[in-house]
N, C-alpha and C positions, 0 to 999 in steps of 0.2 A: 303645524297646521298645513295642508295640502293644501298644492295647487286648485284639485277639484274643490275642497272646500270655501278657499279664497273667494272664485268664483260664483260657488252657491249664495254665499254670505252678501259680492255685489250685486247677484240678482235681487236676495233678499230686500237687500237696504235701495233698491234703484227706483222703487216710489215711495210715497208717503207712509211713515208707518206710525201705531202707538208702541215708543219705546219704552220700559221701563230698565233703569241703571242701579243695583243693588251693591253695596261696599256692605263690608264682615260686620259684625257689632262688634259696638267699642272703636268706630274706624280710625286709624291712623291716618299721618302723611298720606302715603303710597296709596292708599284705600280713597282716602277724598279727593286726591292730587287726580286719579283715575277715573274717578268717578266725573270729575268737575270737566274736565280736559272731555271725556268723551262726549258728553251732556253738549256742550259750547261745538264740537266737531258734527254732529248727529245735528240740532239745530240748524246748522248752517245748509246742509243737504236736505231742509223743509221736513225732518222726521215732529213729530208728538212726543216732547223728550219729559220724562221725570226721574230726577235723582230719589230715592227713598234709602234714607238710612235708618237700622232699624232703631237707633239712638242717638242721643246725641255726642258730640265730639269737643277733645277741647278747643279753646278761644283762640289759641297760636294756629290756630290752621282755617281759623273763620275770616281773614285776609282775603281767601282765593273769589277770583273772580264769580261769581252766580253763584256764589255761599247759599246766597239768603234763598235760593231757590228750592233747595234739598228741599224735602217731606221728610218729618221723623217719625217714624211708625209707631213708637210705643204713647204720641203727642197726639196723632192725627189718625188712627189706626182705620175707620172706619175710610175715609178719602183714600189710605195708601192701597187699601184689602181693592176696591175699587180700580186704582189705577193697573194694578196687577193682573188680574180677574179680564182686564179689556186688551191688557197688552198682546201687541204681535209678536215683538222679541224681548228676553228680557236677557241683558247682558250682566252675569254676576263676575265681580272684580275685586282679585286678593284673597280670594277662598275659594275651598276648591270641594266644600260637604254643606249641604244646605242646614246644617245642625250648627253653622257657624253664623246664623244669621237669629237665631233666640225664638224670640215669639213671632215672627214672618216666617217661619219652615212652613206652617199649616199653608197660610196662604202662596206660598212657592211652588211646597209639592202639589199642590190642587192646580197652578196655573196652567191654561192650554197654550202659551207662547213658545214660539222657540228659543230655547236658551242658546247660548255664549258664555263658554266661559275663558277666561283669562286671568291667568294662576301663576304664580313661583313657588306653591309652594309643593311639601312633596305628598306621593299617596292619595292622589287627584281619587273623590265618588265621581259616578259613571252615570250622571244623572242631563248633564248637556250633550244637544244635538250636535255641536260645532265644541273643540276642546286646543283650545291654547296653553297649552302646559310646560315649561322646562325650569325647572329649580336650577340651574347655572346660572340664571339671569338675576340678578342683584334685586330685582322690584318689578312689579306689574306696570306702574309709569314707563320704562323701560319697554316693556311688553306691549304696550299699548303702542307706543312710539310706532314701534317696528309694520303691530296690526294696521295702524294710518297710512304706513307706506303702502303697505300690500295693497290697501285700496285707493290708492293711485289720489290719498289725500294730504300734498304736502301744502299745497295751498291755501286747504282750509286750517293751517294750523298759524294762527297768529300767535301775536307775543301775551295772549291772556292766556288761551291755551298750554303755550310752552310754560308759561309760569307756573302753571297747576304740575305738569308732566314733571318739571325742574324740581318743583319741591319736595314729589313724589321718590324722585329718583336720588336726591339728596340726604329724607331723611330715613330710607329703607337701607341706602348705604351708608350709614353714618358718617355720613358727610366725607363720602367717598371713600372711605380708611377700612372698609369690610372685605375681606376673601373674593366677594363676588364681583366687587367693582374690576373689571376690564379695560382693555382698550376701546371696545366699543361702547360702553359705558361714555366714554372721556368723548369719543366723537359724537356721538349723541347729545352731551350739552353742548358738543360746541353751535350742533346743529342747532341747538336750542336759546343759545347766546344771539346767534346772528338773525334768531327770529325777533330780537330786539327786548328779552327782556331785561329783569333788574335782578341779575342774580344776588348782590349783596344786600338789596332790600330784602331779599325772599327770603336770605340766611338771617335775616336781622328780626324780621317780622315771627322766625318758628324758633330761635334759638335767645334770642336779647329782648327780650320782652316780656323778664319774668317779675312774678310780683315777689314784695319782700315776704309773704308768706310762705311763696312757693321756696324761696333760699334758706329760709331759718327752717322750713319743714325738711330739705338735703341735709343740713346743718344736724337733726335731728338722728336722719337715718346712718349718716355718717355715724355719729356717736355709737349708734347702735351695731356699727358693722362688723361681724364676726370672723375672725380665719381657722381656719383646721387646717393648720399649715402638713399635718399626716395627708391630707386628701387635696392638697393644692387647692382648696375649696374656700369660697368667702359669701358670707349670705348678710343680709339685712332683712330688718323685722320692721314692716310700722305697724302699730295697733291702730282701734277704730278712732280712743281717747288719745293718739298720738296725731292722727291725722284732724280728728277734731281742732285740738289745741292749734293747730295750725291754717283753722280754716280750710281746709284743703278743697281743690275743685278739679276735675275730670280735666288727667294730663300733667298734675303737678307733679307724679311720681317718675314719669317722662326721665327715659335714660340714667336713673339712680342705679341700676344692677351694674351698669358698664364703671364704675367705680370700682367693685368690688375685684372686677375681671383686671384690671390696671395694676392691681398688687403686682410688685415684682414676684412670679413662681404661679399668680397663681393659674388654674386650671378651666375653673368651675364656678359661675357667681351664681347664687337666685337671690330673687326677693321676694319676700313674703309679704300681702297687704291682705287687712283685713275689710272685707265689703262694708261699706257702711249700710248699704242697702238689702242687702242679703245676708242668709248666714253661710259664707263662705271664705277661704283665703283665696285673692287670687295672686298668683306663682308667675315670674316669668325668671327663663334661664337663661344664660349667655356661657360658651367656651370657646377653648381655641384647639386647634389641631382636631383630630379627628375623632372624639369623643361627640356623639349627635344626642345632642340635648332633646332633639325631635321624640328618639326614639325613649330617652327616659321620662318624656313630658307623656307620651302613649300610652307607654305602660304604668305609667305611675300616679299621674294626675289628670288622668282625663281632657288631655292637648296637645300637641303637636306645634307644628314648624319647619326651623330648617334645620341644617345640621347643628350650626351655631348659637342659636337664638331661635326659642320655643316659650310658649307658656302654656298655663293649663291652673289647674283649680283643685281646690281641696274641700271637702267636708269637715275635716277634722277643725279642732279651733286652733289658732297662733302656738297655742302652746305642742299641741299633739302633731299638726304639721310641720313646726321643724326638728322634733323627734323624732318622726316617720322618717323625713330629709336625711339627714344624718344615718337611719340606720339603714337604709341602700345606699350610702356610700362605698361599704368596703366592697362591693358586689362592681364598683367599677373602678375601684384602685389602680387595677393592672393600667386603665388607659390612663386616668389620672397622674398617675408615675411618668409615662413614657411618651405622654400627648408630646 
């Protein structure tokens, strides 16, 4: 982002405005942790602030500070279409395609505000006035951080704040252990520690807080977990009757593919879940070295990401989805072998 832009942006924000704050559907960590952190920032300089997500999220990340304040678009749709419709800016955060936002695109691409966007990830649409974009940076929490500075807002960030940004930037990096994680990365929580939060509470609250359904449901997919040791490949299947039998609820499936990726050799993890709500599988990938899951999630399942870690969606049923899986495998061997 430019200097001139920087500036435009504190012209922008330098009276009262109606903001609205959009995270991806389905949102994560990094997505709420962003959304919440800027909501609580924006606030404080007397803006008209509304988080609207266009669904809901799981219970491990409903801890954050002014949770309860989000709007969920597919709950409240006719209030959120409303709050959008009025807004003067509308900053979208962790996506970078308004096709990432479900049944809010209509009402997005119709709006007359100025957008913001702030993104990591790659292959940014061209649909924002203002564009904060670098896929090097581990999380949009991270990103955001850095946007606060530029607006010369380090004092509005308290330790509620920081705790949202902290989480954000915790679980996009998988608790720091990811490619992306840096050195400024590491100075960034420190900045973030001495804002006075509880970083071990915040690890305890997204990570040590699971119910016994959600363990006997890993229990499960573990069982189920498959290697193609030819393809350095490991995948997991849950069905709709497997997640049933387990109760399952939105985020139980939370970091199961990173399992898969742990095999000693291996290369290549997905997992495949069947929607209970839809007729779809949805797909998420994880690898190591330079094999971009991004671009086989593009071309193959209608998704995207980063290099590492992508997901996307299928039509096909559980059964014909990891058939398909498997048979674009030999088509990327060569990296698979030599990642």
């Amino acid at each position: 982002m430019s200097e001139k832009d920087i500036a435009e942006i504190k012209h922008l924000l330098s009276t009262s405005k109606k903001v609205v704050i959009i995270p991806h559907k389905n949102p994560d960590g990094d997505a709420i942790g962003a959304s919440l952190a800027l909501y609580q920032f924006l606030k404080r300089q007397g803006h008209e602030v509304t988080v609207i997500a266009p669904n809901d999220y799981p219970h491990f990340l409903k801890w954050m500070p002014f949770e309860k304040d989000v709007l969920k678009f597919d709950s409240n749709q006719k209030n959120a279409e409303k709050r959008i419709e009025e807004a003067a800016v509308i900053f979208t955060l962790d996506f970078n395609s308004l096709s990432r936002v479900g049944d809010m695109q209509v009402a997005l691409s119709n709006a007359k505000g100025t957008f913001i966007m702030i993104d990591h990830h790659q292959q940014p649409d061209d649909y924002a006035t203002y564009m904060y974009s670098d896929t090097s940076i581990g999380s949009t929490c991270e990103m955001l951080f850095n946007f606060l500075q530029w607006l010369d807002g380090d004092a509005l960030i308290d330790a509620e704040t920081a705790s949202c940004l902290y989480a954000g930037i915790m679980t996009d990096t998988g608790s720091f252990r990811f490619p992306s994680t840096s050195s400024t990365t590491h100075k960034v929580i420190a900045l973030l520690i001495d804002k006075g939060i509880d970083n071990a509470a915040i690890h305890n609250s997204v990570y040590d807080t699971n119910s016994l359904d959600k363990l006997q449901l890993l229990g499960c997919a573990l069982k189920n977990l498959v290697y193609l040791a030819e393809y350095h490949t490991a995948y997991i299947a849950l069905s709709k009757e497997e997640l049933s039998t387990f109760n399952f609820k939105k985020g139980d499936t939370e970091g199961f593919v990173n399992y898969g990726l742990s095999i000693e050799g291996a290369k290549l993890a997905a997992i495949f879940i069947e929607s209970l709500e839809e007729d779809h599988v949805k797909i998420s990938l994880r690898s190591k070295g330079d094999l971009s899951v991004n671009q086989m999630a593009r071309e193959h399942f209608e998704g995207g990401g980063h290099i590492n870690a992508a997901g996307g969606r299928s039509d096909k049923d559980l059964k014909g989805t990891i058939a398909y899986f498997k048979s674009i495998l030999p088509s990327y061997k060569d990296k698979l072998v030599t990642s």
